[in-house]
PDB file of N, CA, C and O in Angstrom:
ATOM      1  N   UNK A   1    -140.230 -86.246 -61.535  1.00  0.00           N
ATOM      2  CA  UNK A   1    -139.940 -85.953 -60.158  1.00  0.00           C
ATOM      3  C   UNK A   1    -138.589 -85.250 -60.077  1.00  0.00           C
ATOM      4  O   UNK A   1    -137.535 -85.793 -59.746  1.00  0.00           O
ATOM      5  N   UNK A   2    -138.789 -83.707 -60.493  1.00  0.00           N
ATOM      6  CA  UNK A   2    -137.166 -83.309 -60.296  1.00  0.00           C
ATOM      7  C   UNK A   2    -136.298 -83.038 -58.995  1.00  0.00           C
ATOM      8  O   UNK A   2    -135.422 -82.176 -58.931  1.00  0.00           O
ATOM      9  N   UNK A   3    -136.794 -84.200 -57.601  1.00  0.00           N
ATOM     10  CA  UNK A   3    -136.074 -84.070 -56.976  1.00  0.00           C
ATOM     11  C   UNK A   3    -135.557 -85.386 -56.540  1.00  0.00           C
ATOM     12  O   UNK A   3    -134.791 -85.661 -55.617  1.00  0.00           O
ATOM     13  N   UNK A   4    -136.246 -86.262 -57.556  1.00  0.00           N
ATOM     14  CA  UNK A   4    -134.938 -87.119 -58.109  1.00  0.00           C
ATOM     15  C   UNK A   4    -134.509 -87.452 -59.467  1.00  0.00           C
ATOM     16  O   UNK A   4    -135.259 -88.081 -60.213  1.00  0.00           O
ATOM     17  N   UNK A   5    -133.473 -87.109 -59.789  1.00  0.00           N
ATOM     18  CA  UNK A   5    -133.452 -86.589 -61.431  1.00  0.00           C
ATOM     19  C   UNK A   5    -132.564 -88.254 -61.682  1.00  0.00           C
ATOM     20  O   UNK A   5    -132.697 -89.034 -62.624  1.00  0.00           O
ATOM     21  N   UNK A   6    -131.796 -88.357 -60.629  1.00  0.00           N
ATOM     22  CA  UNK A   6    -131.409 -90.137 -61.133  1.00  0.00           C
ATOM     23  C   UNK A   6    -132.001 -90.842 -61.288  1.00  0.00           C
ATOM     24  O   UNK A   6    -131.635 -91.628 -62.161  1.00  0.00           O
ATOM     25  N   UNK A   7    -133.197 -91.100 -60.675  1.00  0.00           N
ATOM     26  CA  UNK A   7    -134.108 -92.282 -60.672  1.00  0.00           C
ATOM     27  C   UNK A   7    -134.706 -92.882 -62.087  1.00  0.00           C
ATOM     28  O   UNK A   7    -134.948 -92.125 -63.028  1.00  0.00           O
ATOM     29  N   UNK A   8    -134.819 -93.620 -62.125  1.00  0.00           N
ATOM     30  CA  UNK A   8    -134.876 -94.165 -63.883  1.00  0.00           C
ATOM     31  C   UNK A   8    -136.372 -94.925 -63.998  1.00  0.00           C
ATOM     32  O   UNK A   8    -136.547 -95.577 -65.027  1.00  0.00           O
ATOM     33  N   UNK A   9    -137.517 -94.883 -62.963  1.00  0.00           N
ATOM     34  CA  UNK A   9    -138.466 -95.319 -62.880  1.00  0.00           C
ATOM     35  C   UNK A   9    -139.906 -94.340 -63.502  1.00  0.00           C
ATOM     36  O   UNK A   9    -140.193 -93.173 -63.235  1.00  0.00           O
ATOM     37  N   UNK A  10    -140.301 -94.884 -64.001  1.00  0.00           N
ATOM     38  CA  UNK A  10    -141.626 -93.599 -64.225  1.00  0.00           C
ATOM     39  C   UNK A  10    -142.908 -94.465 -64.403  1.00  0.00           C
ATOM     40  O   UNK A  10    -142.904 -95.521 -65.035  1.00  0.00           O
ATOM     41  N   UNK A  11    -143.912 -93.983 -63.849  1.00  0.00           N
ATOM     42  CA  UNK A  11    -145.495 -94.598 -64.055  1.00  0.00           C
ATOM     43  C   UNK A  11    -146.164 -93.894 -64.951  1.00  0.00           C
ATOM     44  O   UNK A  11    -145.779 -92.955 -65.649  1.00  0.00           O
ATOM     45  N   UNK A  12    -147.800 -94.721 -64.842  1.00  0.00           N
ATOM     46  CA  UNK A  12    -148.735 -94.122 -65.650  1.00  0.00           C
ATOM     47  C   UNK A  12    -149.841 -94.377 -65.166  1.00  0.00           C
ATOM     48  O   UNK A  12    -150.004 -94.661 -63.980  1.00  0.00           O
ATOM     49  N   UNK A  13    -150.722 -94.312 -65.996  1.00  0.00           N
ATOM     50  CA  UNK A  13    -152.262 -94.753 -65.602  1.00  0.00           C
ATOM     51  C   UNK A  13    -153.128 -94.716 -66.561  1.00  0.00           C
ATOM     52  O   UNK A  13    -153.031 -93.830 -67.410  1.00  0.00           O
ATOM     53  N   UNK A  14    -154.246 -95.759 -66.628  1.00  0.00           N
ATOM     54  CA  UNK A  14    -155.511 -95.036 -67.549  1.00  0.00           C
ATOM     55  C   UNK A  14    -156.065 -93.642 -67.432  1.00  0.00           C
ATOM     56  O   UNK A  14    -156.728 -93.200 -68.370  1.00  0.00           O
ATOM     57  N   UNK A  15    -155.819 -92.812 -66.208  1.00  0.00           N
ATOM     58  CA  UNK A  15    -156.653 -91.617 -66.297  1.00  0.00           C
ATOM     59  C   UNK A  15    -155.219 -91.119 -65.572  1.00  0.00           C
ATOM     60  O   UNK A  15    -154.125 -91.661 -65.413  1.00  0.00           O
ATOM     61  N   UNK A  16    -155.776 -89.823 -65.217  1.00  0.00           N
ATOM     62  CA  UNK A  16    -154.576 -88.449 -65.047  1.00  0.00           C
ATOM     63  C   UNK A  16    -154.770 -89.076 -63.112  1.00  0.00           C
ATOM     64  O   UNK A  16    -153.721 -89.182 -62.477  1.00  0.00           O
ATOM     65  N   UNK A  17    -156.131 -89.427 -62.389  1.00  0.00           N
ATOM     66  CA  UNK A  17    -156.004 -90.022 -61.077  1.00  0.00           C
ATOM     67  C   UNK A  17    -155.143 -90.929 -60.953  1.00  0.00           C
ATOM     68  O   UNK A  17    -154.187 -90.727 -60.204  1.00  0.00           O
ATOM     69  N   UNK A  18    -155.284 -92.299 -61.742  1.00  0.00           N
ATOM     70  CA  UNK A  18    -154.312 -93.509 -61.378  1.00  0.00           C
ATOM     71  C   UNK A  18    -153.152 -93.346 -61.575  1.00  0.00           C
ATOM     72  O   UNK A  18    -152.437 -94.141 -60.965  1.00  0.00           O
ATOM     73  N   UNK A  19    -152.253 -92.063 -62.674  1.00  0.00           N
ATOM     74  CA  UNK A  19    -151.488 -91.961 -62.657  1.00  0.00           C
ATOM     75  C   UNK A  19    -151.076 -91.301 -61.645  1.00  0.00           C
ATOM     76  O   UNK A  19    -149.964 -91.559 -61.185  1.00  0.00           O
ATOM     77  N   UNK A  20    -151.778 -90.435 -61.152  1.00  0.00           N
ATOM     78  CA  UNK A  20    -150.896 -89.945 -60.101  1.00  0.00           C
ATOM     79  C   UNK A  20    -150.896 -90.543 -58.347  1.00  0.00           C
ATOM     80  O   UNK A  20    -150.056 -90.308 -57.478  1.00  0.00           O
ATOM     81  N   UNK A  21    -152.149 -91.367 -58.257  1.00  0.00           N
ATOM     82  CA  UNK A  21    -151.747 -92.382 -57.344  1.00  0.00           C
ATOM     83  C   UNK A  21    -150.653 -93.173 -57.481  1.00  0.00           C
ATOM     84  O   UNK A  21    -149.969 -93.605 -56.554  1.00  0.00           O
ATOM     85  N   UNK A  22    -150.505 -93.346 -58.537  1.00  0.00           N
ATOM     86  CA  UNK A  22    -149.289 -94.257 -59.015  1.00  0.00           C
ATOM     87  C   UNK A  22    -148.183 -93.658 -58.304  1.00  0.00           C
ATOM     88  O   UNK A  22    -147.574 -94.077 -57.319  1.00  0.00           O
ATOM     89  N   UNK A  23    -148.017 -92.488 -59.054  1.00  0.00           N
ATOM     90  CA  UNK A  23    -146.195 -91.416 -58.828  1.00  0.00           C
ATOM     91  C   UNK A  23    -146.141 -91.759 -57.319  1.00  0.00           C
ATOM     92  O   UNK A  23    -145.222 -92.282 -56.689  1.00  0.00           O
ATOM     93  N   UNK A  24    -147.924 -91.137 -56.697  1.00  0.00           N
ATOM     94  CA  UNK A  24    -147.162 -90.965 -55.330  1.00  0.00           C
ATOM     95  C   UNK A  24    -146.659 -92.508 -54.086  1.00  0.00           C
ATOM     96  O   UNK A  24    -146.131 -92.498 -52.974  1.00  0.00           O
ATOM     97  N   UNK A  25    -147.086 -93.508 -54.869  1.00  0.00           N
ATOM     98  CA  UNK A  25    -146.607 -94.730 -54.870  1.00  0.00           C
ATOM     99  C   UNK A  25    -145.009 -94.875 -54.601  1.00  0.00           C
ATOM    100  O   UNK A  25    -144.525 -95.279 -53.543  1.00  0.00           O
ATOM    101  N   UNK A  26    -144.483 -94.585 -55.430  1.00  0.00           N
ATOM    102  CA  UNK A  26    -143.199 -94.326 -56.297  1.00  0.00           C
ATOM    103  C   UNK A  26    -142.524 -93.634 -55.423  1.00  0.00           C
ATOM    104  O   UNK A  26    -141.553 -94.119 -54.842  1.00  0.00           O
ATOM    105  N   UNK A  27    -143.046 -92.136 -55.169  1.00  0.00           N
ATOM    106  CA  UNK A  27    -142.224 -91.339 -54.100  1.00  0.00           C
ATOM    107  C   UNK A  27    -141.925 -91.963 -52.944  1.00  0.00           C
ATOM    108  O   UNK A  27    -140.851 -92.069 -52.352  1.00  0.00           O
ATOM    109  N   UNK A  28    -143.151 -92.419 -52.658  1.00  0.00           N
ATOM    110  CA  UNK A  28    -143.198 -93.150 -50.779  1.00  0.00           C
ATOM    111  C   UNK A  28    -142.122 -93.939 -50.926  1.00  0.00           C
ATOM    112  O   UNK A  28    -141.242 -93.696 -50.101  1.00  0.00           O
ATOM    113  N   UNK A  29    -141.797 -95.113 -51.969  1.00  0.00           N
ATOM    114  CA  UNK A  29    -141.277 -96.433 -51.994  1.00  0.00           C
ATOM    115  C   UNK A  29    -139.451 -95.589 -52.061  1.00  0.00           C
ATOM    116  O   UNK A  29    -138.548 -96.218 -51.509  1.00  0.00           O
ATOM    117  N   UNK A  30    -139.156 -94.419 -52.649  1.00  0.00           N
ATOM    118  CA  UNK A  30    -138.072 -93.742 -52.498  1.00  0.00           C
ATOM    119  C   UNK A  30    -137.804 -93.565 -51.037  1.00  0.00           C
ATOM    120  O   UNK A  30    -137.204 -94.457 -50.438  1.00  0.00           O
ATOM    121  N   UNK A  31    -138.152 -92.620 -50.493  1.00  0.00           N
ATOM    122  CA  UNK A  31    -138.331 -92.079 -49.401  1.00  0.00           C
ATOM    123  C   UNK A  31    -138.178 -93.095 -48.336  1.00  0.00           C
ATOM    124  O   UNK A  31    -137.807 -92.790 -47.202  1.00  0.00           O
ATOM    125  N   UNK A  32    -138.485 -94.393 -48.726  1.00  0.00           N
ATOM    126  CA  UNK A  32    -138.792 -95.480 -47.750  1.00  0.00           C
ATOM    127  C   UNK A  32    -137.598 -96.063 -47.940  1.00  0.00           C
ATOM    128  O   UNK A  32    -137.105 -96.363 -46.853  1.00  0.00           O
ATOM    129  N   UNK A  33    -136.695 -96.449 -49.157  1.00  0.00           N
ATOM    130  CA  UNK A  33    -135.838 -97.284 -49.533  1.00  0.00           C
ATOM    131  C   UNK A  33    -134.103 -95.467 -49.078  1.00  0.00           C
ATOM    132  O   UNK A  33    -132.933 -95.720 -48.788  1.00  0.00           O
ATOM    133  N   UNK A  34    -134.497 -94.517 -49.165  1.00  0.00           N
ATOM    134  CA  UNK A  34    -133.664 -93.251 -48.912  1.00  0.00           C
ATOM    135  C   UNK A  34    -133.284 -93.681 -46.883  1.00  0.00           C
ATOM    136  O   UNK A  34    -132.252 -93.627 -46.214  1.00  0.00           O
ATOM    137  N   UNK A  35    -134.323 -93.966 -46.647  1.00  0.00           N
ATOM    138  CA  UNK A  35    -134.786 -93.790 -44.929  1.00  0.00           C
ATOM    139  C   UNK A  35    -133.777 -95.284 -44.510  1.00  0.00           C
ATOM    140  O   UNK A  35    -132.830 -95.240 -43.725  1.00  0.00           O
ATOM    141  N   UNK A  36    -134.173 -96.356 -45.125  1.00  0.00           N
ATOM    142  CA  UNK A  36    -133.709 -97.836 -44.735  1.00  0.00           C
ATOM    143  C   UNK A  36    -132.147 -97.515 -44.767  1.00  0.00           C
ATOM    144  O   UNK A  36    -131.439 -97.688 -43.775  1.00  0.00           O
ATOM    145  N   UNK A  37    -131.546 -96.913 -46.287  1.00  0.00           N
ATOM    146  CA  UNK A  37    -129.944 -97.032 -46.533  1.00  0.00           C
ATOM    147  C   UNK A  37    -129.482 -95.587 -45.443  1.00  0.00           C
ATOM    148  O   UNK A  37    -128.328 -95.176 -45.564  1.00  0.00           O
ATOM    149  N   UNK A  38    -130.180 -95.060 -44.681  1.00  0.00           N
ATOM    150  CA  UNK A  38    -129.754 -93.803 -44.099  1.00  0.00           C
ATOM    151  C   UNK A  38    -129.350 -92.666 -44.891  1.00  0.00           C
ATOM    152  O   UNK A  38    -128.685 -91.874 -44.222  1.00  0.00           O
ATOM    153  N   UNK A  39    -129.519 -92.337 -46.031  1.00  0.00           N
ATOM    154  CA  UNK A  39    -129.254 -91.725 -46.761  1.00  0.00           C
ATOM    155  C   UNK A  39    -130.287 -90.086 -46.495  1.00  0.00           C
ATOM    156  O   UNK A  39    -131.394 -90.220 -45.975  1.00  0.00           O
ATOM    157  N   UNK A  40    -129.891 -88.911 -46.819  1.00  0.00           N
ATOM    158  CA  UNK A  40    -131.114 -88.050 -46.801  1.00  0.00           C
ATOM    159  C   UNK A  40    -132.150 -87.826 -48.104  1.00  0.00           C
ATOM    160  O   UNK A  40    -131.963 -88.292 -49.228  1.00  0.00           O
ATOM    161  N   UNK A  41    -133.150 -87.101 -47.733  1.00  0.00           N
ATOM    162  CA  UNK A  41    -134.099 -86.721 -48.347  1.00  0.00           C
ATOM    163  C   UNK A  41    -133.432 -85.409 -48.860  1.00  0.00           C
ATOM    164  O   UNK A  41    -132.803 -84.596 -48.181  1.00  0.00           O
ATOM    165  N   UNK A  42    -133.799 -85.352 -50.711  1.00  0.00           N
ATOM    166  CA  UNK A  42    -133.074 -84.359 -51.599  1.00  0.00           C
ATOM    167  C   UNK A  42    -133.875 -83.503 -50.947  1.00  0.00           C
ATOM    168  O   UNK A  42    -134.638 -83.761 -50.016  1.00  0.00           O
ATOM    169  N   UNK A  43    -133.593 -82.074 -51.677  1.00  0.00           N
ATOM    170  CA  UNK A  43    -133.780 -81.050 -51.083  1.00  0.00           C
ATOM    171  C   UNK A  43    -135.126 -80.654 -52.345  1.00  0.00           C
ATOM    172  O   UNK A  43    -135.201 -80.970 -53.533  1.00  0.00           O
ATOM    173  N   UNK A  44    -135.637 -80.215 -51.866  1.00  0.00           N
ATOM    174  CA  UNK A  44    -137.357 -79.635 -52.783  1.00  0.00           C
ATOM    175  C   UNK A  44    -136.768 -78.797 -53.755  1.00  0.00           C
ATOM    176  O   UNK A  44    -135.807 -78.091 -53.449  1.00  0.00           O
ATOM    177  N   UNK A  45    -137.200 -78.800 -54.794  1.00  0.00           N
ATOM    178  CA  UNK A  45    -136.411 -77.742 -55.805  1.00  0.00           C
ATOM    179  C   UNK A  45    -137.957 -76.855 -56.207  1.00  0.00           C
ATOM    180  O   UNK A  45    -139.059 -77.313 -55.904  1.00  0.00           O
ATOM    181  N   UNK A  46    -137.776 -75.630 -56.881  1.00  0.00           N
ATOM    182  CA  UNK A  46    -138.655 -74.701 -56.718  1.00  0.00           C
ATOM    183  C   UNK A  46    -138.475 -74.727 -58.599  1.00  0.00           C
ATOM    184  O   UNK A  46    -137.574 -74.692 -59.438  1.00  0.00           O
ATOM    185  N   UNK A  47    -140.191 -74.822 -58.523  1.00  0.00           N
ATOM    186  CA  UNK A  47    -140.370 -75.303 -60.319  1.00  0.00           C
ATOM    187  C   UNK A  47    -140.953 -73.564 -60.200  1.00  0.00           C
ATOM    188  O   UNK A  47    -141.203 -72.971 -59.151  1.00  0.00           O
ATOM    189  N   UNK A  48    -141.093 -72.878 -61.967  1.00  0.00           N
ATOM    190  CA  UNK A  48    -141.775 -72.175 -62.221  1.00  0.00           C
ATOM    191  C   UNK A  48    -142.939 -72.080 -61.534  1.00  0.00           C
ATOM    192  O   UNK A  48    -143.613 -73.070 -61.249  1.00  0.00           O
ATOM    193  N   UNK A  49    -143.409 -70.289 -61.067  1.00  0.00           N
ATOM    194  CA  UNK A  49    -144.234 -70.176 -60.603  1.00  0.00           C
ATOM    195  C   UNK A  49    -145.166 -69.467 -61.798  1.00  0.00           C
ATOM    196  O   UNK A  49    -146.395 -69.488 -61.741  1.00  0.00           O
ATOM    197  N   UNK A  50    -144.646 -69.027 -62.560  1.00  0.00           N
ATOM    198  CA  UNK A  50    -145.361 -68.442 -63.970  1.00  0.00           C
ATOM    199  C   UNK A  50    -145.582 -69.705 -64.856  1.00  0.00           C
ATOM    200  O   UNK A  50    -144.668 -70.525 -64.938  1.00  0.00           O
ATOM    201  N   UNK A  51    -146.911 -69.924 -65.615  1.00  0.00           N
ATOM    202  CA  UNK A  51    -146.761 -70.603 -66.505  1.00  0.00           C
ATOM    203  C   UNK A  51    -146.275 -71.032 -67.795  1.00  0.00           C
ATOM    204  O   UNK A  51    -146.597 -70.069 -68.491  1.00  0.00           O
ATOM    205  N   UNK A  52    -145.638 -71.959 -68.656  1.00  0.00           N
ATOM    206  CA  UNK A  52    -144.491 -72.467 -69.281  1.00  0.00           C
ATOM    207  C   UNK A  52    -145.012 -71.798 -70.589  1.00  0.00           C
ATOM    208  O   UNK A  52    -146.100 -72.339 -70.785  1.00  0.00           O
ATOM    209  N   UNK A  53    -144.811 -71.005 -71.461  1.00  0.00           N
ATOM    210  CA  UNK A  53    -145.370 -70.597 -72.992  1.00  0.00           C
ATOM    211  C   UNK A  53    -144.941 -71.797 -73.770  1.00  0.00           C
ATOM    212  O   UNK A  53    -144.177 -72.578 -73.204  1.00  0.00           O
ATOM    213  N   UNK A  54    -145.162 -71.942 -74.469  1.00  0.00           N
ATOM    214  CA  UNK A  54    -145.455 -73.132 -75.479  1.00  0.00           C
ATOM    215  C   UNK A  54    -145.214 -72.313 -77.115  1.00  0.00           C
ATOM    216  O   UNK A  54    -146.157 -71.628 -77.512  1.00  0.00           O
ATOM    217  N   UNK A  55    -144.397 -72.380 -77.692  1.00  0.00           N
ATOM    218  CA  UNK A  55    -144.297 -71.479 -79.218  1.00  0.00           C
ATOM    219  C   UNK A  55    -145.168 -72.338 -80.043  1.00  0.00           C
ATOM    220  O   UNK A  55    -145.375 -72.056 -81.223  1.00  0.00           O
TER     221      UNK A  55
END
């Protein structure tokens, strides 16, 4: 999640679905715990739009 690069939490799953139900678990529970301390929401960072080559 590089738009929180501090966060020290990471999920998984048996399949590529549960994992990513999982993450978005994770985000909400940020966002939710960001919202409670009044703190803001980071700013969206802009990943590659070309795909990554691999050597």
């Amino acid at each position: 999640m590089p738009e929180f690069p501090w966060q020290k939490f990471h999920t998984h799953g048996k399949t590529y679905e549960e994992a990513a139900k999982n993450g978005q678990k994770v985000i909400e529970a940020f966002v939710e715990m960001l919202q409670e301390e009044g703190k803001p929401l980071p700013k969206p960072r802009m990943l590659p739009t070309r795909p990554l080559q691999v050597a």
